[in-house]
N, CA and C atoms as a LAMMPS dump frame, in Angstrom:
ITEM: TIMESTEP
0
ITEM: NUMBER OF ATOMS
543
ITEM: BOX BOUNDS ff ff ff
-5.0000000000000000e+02 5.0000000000000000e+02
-5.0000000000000000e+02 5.0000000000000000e+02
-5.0000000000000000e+02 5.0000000000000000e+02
ITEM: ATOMS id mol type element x y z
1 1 1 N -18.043 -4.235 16.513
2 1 2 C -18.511 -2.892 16.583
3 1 3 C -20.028 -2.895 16.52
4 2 1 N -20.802 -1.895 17.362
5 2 2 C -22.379 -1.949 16.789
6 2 3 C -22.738 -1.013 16.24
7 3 1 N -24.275 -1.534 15.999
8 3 2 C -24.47 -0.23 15.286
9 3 3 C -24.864 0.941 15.62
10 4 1 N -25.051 2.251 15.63
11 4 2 C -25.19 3.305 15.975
12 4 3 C -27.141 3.428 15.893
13 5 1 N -27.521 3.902 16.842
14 5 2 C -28.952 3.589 16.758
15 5 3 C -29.629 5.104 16.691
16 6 1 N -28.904 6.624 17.04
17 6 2 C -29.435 7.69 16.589
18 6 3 C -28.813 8.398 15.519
19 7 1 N -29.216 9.517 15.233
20 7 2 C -28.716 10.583 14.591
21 7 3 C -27.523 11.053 15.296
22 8 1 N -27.909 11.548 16.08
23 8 2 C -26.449 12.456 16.81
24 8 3 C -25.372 11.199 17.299
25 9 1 N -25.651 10.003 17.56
26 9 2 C -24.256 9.344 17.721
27 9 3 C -23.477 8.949 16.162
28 10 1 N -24.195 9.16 15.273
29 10 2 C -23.588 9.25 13.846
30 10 3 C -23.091 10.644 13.363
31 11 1 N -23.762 12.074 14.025
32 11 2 C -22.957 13.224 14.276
33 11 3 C -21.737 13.093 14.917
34 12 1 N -21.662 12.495 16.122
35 12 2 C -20.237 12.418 17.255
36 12 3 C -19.305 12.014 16.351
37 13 1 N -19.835 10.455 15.699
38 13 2 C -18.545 9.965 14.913
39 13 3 C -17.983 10.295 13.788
40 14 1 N -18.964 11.143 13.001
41 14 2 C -18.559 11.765 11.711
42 14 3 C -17.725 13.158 11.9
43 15 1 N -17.941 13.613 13.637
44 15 2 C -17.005 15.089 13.973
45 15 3 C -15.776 14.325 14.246
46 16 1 N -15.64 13.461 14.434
47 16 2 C -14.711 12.746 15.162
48 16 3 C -13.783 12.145 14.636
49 17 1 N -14.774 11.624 13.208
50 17 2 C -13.239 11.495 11.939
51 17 3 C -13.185 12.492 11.285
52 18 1 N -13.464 13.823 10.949
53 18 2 C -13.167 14.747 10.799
54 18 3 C -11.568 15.058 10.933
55 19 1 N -12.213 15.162 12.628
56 19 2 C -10.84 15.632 13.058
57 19 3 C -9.801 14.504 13.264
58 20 1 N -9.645 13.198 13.179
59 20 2 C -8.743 12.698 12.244
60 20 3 C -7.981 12.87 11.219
61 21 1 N -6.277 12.892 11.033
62 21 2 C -6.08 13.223 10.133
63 21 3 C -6.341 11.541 8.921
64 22 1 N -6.233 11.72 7.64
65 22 2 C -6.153 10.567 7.27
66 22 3 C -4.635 10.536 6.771
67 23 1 N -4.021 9.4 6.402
68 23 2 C -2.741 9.378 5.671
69 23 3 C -2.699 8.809 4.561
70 24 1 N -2.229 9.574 3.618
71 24 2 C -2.525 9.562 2.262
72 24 3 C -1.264 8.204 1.946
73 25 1 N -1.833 7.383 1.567
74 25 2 C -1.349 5.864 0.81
75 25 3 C -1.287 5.521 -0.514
76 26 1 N -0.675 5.195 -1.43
77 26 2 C -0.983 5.007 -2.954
78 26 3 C -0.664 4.021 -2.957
79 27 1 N -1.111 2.779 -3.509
80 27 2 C -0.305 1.498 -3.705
81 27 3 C -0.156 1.51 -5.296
82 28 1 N 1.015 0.81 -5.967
83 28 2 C 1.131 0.561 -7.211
84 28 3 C 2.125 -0.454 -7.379
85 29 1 N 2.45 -0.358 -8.55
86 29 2 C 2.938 -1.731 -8.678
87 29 3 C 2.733 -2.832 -10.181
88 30 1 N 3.44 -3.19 -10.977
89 30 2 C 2.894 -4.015 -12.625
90 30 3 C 1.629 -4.431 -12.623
91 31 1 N 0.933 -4.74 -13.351
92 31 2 C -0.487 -5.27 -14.035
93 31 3 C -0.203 -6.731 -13.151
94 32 1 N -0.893 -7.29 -12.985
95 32 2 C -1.302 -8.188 -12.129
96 32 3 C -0.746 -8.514 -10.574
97 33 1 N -0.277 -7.499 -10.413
98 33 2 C 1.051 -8.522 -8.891
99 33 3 C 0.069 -8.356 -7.805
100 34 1 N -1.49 -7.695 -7.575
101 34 2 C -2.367 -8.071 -6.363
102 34 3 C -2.941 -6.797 -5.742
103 35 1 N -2.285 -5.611 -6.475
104 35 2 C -2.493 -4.356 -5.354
105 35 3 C -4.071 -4.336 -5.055
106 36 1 N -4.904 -4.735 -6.078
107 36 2 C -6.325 -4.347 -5.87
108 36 3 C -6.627 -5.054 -4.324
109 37 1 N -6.37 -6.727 -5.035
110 37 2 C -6.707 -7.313 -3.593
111 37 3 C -6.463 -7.3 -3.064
112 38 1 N -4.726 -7.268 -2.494
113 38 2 C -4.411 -6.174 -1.218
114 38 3 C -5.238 -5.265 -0.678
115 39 1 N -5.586 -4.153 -1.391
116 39 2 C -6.436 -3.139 -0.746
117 39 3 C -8.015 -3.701 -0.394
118 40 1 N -8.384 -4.634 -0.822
119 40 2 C -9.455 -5.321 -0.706
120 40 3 C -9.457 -6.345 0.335
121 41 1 N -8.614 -6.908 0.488
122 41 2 C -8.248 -7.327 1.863
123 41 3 C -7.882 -6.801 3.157
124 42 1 N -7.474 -5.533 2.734
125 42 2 C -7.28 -4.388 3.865
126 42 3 C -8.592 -3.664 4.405
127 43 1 N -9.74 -3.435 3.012
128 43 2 C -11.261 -3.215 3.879
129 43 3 C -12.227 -4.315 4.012
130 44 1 N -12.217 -5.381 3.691
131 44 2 C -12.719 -6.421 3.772
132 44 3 C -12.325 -7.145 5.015
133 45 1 N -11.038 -7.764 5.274
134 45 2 C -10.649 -8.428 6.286
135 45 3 C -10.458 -9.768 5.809
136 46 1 N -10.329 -10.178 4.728
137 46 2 C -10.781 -11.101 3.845
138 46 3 C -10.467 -10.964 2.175
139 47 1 N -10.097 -12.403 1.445
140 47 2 C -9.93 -12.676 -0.094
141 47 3 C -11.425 -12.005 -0.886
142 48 1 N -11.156 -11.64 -2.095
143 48 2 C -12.206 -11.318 -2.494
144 48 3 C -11.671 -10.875 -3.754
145 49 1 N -12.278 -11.687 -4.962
146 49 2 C -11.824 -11.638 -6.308
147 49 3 C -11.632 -10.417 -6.999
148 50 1 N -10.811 -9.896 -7.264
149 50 2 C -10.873 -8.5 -8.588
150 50 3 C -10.896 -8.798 -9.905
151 51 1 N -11.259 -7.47 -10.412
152 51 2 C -10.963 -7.305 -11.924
153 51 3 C -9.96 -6.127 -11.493
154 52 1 N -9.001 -6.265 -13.003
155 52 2 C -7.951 -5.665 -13.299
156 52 3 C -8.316 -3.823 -13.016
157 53 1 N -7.499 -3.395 -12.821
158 53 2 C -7.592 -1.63 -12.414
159 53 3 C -7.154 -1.506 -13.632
160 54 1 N -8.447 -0.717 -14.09
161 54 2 C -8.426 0.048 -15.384
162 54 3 C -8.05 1.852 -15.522
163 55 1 N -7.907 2.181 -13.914
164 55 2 C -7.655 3.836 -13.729
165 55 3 C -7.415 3.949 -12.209
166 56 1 N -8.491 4.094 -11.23
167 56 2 C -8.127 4.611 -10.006
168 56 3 C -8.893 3.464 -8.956
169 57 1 N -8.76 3.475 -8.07
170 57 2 C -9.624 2.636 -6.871
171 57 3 C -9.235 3.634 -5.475
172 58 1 N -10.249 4.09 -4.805
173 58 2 C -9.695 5.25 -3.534
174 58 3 C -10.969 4.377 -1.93
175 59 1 N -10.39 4.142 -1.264
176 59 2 C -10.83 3.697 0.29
177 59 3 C -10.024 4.37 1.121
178 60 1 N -11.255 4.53 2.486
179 60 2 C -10.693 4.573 3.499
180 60 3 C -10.388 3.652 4.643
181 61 1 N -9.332 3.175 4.898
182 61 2 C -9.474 2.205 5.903
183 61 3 C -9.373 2.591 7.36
184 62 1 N -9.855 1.984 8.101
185 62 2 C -8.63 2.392 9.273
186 62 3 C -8.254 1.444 9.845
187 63 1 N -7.31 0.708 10.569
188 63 2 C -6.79 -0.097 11.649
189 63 3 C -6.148 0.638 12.561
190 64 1 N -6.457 0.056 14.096
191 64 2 C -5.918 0.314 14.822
192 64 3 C -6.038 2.1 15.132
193 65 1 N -5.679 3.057 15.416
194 65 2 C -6.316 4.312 15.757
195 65 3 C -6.166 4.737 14.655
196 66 1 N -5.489 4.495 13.28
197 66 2 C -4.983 5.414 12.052
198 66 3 C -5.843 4.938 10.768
199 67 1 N -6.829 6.105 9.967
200 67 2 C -7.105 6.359 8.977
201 67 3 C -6.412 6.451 8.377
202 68 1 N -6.441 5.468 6.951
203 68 2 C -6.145 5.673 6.064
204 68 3 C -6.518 5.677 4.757
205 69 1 N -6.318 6.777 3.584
206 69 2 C -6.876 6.979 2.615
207 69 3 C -6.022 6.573 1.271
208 70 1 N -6.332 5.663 0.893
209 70 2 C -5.692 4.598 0.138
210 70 3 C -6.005 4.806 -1.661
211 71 1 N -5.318 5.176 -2.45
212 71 2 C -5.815 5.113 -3.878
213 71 3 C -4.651 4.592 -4.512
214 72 1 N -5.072 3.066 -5.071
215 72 2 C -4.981 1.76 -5.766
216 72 3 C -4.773 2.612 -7.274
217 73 1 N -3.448 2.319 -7.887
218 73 2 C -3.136 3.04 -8.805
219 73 3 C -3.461 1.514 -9.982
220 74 1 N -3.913 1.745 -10.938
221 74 2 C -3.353 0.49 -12.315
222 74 3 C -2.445 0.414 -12.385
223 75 1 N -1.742 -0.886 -12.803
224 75 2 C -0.215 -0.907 -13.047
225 75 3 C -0.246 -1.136 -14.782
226 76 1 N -1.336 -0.424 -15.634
227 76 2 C -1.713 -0.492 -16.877
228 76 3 C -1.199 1.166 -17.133
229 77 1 N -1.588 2.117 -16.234
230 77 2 C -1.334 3.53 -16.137
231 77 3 C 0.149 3.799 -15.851
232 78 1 N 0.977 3.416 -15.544
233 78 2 C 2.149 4.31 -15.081
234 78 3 C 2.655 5.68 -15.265
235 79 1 N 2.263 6.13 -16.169
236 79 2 C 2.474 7.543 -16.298
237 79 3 C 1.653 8.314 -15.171
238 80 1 N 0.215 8.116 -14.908
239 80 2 C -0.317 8.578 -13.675
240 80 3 C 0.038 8.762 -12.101
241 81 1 N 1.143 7.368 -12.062
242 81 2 C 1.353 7.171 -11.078
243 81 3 C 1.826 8.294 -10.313
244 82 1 N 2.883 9.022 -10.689
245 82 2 C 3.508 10.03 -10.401
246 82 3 C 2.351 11.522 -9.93
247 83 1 N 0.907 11.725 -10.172
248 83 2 C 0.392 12.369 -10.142
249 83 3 C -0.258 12.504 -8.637
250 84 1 N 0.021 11.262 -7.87
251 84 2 C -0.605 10.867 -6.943
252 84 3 C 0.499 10.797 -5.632
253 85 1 N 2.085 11.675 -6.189
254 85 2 C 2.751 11.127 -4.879
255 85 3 C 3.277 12.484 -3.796
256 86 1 N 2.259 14.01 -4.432
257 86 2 C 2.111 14.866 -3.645
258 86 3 C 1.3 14.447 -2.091
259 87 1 N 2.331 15.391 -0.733
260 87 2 C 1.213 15.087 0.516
261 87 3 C 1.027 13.426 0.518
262 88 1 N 2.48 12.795 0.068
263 88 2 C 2.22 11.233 0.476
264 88 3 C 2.412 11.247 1.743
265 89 1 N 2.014 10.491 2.417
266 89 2 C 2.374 9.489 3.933
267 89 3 C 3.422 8.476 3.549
268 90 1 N 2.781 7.384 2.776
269 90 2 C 3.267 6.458 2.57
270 90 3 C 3.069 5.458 1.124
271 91 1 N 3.673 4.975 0.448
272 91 2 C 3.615 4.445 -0.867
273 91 3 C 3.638 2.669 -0.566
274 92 1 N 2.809 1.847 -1.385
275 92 2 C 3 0.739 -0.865
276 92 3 C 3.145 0.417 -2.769
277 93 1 N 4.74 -0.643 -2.982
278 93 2 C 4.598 -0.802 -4.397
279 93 3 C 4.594 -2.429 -3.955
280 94 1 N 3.41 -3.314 -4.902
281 94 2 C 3.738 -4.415 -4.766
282 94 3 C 3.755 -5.37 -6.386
283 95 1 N 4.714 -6.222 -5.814
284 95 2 C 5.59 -7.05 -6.74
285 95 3 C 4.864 -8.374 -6.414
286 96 1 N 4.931 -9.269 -7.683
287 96 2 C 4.142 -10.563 -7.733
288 96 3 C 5.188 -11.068 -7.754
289 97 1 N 5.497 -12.021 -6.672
290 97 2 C 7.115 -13.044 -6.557
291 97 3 C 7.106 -14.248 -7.436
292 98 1 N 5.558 -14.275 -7.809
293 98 2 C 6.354 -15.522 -8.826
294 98 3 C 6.625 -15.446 -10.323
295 99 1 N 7.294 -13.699 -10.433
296 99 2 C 6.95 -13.77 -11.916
297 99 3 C 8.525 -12.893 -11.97
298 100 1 N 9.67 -13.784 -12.038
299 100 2 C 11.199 -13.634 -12.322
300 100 3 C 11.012 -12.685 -13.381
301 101 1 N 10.11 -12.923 -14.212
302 101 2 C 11.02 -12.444 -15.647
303 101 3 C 10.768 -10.805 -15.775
304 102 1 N 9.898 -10.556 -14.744
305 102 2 C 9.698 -8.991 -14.662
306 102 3 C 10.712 -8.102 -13.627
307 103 1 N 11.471 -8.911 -13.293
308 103 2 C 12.36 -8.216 -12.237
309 103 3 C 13.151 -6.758 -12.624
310 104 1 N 13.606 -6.423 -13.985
311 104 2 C 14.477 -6.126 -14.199
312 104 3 C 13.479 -4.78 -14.605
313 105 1 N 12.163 -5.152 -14.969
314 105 2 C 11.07 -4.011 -15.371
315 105 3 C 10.604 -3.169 -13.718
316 106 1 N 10.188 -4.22 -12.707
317 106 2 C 9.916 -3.783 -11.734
318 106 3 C 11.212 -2.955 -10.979
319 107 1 N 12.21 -3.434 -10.855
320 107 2 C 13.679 -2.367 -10.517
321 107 3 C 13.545 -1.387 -11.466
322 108 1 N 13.228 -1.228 -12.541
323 108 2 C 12.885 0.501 -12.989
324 108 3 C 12.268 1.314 -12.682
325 109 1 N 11.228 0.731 -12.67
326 109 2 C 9.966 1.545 -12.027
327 109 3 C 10.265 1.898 -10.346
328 110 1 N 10.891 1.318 -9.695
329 110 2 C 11.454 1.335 -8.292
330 110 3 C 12.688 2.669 -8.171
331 111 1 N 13.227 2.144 -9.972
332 111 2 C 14.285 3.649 -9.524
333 111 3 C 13.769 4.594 -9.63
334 112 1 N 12.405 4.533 -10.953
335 112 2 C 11.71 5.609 -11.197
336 112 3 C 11.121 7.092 -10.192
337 113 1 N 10.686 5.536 -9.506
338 113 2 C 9.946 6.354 -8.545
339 113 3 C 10.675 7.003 -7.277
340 114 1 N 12.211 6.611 -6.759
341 114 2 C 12.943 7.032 -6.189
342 114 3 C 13.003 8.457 -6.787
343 115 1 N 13.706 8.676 -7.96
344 115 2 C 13.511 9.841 -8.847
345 115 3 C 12.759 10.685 -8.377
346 116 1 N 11.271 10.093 -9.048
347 116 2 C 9.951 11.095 -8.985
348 116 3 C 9.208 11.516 -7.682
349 117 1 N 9.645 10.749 -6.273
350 117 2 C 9.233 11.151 -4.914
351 117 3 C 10.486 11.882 -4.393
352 118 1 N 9.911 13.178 -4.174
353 118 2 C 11.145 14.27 -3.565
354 118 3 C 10.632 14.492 -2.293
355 119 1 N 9.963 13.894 -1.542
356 119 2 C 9.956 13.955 0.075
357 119 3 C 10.416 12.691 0.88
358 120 1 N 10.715 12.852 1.793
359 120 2 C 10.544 11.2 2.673
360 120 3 C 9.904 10.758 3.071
361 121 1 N 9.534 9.572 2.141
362 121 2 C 8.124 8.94 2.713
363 121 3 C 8.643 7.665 3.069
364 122 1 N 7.391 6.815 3.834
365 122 2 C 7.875 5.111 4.274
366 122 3 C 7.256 4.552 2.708
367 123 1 N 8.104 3.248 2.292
368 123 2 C 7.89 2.403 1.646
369 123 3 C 7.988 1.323 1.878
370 124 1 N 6.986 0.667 1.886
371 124 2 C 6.57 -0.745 2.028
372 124 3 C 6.175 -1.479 0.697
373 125 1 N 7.354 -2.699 0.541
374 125 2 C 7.113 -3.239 -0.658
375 125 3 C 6.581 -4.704 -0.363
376 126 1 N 5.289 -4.938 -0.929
377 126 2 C 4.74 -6.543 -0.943
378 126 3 C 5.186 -7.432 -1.506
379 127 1 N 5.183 -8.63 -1.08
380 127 2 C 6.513 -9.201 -2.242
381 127 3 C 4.875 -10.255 -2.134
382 128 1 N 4.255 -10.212 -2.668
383 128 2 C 2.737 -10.571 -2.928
384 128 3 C 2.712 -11.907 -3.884
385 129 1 N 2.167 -12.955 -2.959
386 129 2 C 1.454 -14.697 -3.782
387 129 3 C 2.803 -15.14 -3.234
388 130 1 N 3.558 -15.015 -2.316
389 130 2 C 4.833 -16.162 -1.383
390 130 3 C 4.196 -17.277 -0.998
391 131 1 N 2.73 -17.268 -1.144
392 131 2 C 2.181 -18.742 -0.268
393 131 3 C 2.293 -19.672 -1.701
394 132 1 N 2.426 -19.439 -2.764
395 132 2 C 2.407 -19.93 -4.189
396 132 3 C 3.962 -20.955 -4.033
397 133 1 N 4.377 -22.447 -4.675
398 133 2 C 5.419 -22.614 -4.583
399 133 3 C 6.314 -22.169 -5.547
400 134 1 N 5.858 -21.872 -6.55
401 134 2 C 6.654 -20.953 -7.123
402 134 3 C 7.023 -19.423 -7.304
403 135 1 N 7.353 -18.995 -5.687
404 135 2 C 7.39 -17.786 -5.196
405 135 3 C 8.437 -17.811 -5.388
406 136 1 N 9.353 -16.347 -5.544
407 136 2 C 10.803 -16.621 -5.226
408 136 3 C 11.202 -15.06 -4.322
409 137 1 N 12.168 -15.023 -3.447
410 137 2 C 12.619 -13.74 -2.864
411 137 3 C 13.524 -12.874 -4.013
412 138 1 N 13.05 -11.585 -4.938
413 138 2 C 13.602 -10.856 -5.388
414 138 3 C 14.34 -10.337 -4.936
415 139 1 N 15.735 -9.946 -5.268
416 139 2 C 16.566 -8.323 -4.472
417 139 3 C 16.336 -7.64 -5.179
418 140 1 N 15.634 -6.574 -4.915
419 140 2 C 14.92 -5.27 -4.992
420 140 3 C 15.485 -4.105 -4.829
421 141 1 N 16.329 -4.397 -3.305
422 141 2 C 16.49 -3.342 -2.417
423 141 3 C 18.29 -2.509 -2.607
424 142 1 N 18.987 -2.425 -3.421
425 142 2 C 20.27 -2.049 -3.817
426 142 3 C 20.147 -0.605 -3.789
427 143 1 N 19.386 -0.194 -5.038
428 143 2 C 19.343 0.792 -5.467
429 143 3 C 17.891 1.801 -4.319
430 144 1 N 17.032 1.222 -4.025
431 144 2 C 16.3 1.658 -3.411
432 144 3 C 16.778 1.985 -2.016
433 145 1 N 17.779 1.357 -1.426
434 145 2 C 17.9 1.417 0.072
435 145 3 C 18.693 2.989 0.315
436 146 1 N 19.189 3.18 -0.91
437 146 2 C 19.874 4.475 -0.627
438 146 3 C 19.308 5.64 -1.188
439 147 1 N 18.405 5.6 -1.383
440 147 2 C 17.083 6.739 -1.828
441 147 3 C 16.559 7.846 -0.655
442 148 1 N 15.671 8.364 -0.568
443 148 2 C 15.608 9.512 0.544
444 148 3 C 14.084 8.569 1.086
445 149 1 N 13.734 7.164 1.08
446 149 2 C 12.829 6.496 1.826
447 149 3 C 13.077 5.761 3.294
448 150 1 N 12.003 5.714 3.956
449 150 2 C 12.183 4.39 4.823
450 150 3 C 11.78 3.035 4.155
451 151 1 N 12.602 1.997 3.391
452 151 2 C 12.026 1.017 3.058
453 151 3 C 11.687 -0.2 3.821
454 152 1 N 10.801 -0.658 3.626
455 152 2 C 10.278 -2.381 4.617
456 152 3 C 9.671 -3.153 2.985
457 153 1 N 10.432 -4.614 2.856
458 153 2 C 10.114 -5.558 2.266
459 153 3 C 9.179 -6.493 2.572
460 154 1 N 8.109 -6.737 2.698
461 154 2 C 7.125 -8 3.689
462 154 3 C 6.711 -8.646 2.428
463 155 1 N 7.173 -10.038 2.862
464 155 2 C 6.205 -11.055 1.715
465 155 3 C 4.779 -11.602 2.618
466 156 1 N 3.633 -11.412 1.581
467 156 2 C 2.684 -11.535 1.731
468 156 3 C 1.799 -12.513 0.896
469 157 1 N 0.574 -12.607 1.117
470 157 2 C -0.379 -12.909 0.225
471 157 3 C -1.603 -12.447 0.252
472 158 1 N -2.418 -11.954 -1.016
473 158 2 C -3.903 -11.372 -0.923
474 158 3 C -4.703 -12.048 -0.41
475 159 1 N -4.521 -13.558 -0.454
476 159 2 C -5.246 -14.403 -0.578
477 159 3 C -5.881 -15.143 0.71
478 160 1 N -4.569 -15.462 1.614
479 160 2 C -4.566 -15.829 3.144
480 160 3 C -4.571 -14.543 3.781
481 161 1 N -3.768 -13.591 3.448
482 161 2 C -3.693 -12.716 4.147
483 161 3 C -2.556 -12.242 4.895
484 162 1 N -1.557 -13.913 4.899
485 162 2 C -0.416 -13.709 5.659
486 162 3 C 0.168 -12.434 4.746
487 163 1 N 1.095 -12.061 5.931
488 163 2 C 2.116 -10.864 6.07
489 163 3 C 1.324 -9.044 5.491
490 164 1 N 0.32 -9.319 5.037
491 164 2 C -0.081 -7.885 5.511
492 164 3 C -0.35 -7.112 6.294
493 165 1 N -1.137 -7.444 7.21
494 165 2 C -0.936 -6.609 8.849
495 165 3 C 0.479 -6.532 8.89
496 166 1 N 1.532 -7.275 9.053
497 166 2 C 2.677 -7.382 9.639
498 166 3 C 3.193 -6.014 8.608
499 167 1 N 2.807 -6.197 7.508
500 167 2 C 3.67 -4.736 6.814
501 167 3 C 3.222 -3.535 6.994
502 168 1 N 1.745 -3.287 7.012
503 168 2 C 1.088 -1.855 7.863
504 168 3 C 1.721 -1.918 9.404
505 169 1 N 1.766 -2.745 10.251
506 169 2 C 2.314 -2.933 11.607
507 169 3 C 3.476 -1.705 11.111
508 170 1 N 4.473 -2.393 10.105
509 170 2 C 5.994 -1.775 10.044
510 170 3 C 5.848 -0.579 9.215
511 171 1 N 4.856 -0.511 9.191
512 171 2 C 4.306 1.024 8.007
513 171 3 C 4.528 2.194 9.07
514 172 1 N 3.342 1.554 10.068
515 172 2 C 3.128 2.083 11.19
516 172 3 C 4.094 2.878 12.125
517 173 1 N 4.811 1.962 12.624
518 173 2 C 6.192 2.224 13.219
519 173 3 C 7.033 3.236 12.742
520 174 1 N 7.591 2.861 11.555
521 174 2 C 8.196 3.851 11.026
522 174 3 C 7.405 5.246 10.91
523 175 1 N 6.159 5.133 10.156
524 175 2 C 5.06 6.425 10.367
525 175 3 C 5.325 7.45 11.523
526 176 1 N 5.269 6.502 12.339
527 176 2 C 5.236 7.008 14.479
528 176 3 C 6.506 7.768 14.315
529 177 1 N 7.881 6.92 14.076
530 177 2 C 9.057 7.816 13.993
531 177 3 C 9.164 9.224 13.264
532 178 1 N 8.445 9.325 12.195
533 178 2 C 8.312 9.949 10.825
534 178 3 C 7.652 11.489 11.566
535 179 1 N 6.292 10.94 12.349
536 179 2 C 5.661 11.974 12.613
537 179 3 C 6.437 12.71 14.399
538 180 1 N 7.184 11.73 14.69
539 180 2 C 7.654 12.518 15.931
540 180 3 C 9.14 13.331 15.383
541 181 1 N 9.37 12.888 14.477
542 181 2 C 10.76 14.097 13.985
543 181 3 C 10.447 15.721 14.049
């Protein structure tokens, strides 16, 4: 991309995402499983170290023709979470695969939030650090598949990067269906 060299071609583009809509994204998910760097890899393009989310983190990204407005919930907060899932688009919860012993905590919070989202939104769950060998594939999806969501599972990593495009890709898609109903 270059750079814009007047005033008014930085007018054009600022009318221009205007009239863009953006789509409202929340990612969440337990205390360490990656959401920051996920989202940091989503405006970056690239790994890039965090500190722990102590409250909120909000970007806009865009790929591909679609803005999106992204706020990175703590997985220290959970009670907040719920404050943030009015006028969703889409919810991204991600899970750290190499950590078994939280499974049974993360399926709560999964029913929870089935519960606490009363529209249909897409959900995309990260199954986040699979490049690790001690990753493992959780089943997640029992209780969630019959909820009022579109769900997509993608294992990923913050780190390489694999399988995140591929899960906005399927964010996407479903989105497209979502908005032509």
């Amino acid at each position: 991309m270059g750079c814009l060299s007047s005033s008014q071609k930085e007018e054009d583009v600022s009318v221009a995402l205007q009239g863009q809509k953006k789509l409202k994204i929340v990612i969440i998910g337990l205390e360490g499983s990656g959401k920051t760097a996920i989202l940091q890899y989503l405006r970056n393009r690239k790994f890039t170290e965090t500190q722990p989310t102590t409250g909120l983190n909000v970007e806009t990204i865009q790929y591909k023709s679609r803005f999106y407005l992204i706020f990175d919930v703590g997985g220290k907060v959970r009670t907040l979470w719920s404050h943030y899932y009015e006028n969703l688009d889409g919810l991204v919860f991600v899970v750290d695969s190499t950590n078994q012993e939280k499974q049974q905590e993360i399926l709560k919070e999964l029913k929870k939030l089935s519960d606490d989202v009363k529209t249909k939104i897409v959900l995309l769950i990260y199954l986040n650090k699979s490049d690790l060998p001690n990753s493992q594939f959780m089943e997640l999806g029992v209780d969630i598949q019959q909820s009022n969501s579109d769900v997509i599972m993608q294992r990923c990593s913050a780190k390489s990067g694999e399988g995140i495009w591929e899960g906005i890709d399927k964010m996407n898609r479903l989105l497209d269906h979502k908005f032509q109903s």
